[in-house]
N, C-alpha and C positions, 0 to 999 in steps of 0.2 A: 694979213696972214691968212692961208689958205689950211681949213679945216681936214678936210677932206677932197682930195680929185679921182675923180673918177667916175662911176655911172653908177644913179641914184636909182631906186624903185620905192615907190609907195611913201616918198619923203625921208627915206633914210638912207644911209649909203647899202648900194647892192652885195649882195654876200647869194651866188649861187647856189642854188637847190634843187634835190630832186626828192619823188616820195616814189611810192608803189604805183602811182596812177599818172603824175606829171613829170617830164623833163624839163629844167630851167633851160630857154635859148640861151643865156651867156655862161655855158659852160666852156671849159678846155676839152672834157674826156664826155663820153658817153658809156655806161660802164651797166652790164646787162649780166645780173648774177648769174650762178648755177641753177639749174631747173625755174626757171623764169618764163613766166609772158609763155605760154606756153598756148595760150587760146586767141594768140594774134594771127591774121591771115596776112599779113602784108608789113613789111618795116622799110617804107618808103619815109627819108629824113625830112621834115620841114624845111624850107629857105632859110628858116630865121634861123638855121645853126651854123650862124657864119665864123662866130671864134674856136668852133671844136678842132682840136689835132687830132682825138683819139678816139675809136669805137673799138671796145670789150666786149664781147659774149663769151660768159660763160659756159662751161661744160654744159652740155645739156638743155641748153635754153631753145627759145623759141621754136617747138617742135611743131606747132604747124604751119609754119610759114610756107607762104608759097611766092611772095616774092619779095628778094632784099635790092634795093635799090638804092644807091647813094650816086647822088648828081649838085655837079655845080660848090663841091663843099671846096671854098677856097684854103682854107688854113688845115685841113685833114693833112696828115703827117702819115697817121699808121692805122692798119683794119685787125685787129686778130679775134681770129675766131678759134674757137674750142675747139675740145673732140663732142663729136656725135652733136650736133646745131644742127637744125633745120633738117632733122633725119627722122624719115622715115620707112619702118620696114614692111618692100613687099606684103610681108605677110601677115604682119600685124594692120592694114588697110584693104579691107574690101576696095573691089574697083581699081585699085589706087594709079594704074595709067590713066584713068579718066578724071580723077580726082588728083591728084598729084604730080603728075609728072609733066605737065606745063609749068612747072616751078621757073622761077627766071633769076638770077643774079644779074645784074648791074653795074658794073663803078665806073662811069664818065664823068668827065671834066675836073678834077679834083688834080689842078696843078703840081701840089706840093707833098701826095701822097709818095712816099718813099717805100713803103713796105704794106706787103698782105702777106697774111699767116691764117691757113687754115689748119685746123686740126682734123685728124682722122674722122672717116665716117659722117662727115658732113658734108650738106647739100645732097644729100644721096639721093632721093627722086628727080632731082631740079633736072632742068632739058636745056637749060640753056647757060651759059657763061659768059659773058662779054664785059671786056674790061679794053676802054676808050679815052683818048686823050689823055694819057697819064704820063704826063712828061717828065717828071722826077722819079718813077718807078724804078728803082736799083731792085728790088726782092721781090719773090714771088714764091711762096713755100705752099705747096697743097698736100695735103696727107694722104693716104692708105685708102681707097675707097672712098674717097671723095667725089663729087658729080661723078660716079660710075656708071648714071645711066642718058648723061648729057650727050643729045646728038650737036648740037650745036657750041663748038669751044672758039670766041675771039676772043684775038688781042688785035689793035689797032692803033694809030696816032702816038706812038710811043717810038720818042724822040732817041734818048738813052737811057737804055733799060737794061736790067742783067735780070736773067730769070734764073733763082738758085733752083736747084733741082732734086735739092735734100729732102729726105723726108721731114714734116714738122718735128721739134722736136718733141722729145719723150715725156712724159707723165710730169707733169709741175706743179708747186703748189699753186692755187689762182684764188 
């Protein structure tokens, strides 16, 4: 008789975790509250997140990011992102073309991704955009002021795709 199957850690059956400081590799979701992680410069995924479907950013999160990368994620399904993520204003950044406005977005190779949702006012310094290899992509929703100040927008490698052209939608609970 078989007790438990599955995948073990530390001698017991595994049960996924995250805290304020660590993300467990074997999750499904990735889930990144409101006003969060706020003094990260880079959210580039580890390899080891090979069973996630889902990446969450809340409203407001990651405010200094300057680059979101996700590469190679095989089981990713879906991206959504908030309002006002990875934004920063003009005016509130001394410098900020020199400082911020090399911002980079990323999403290659991520077979099974179906959908990306961004919310207003995010990514607003970033310079660049590229989204590669994404063969299941049906959605593609950008909000209001989002990369407003991106000289560089790809899409590439994209088999069948439909880009909706709505705006995100409006105010949610999250």
């Amino acid at each position: 008789a078989v007790d438990y199957e599955g995948i073990w850690k530390y001698d017991k059956p595994y049960q996924s975790e995250t805290s304020g400081h660590i993300i467990d590799n074997h999750v499904d979701s990735i889930e990144i509250n409101r006003n969060s992680y706020d003094h990260l410069i880079s959210f580039i995924h580890p390899w080891s997140f090979d069973s996630c479907k889902r990446i969450v950013l809340g409203d407001c999160s990651l405010q200094s990011l300057q680059h979101f990368v996700i590469e190679g994620m095989k089981e990713l399904e879906s991206i959504d992102i908030g309002y006002f993520c990875l934004y920063k204003s003009p005016s509130s950044v001394p410098y900020f073309k020199e400082m911020y406005h090399n911002g980079i977005c990323r999403i290659d190779n991520c077979p099974r991704l179906k959908s990306i949702l961004v919310g207003d006012f995010s990514f607003t310094l970033f310079d660049s955009f590229q989204l590669t290899n994404l063969p299941s992509l049906e959605s593609l929703c950008i909000g209001g002021s989002s990369f407003i100040h991106a000289s560089s927008f790809q899409i590439s490698g994209l088999y069948e795709w439909l880009v909706q052209l709505n705006r995100y939608p409006k105010a949610k609970n999250r």
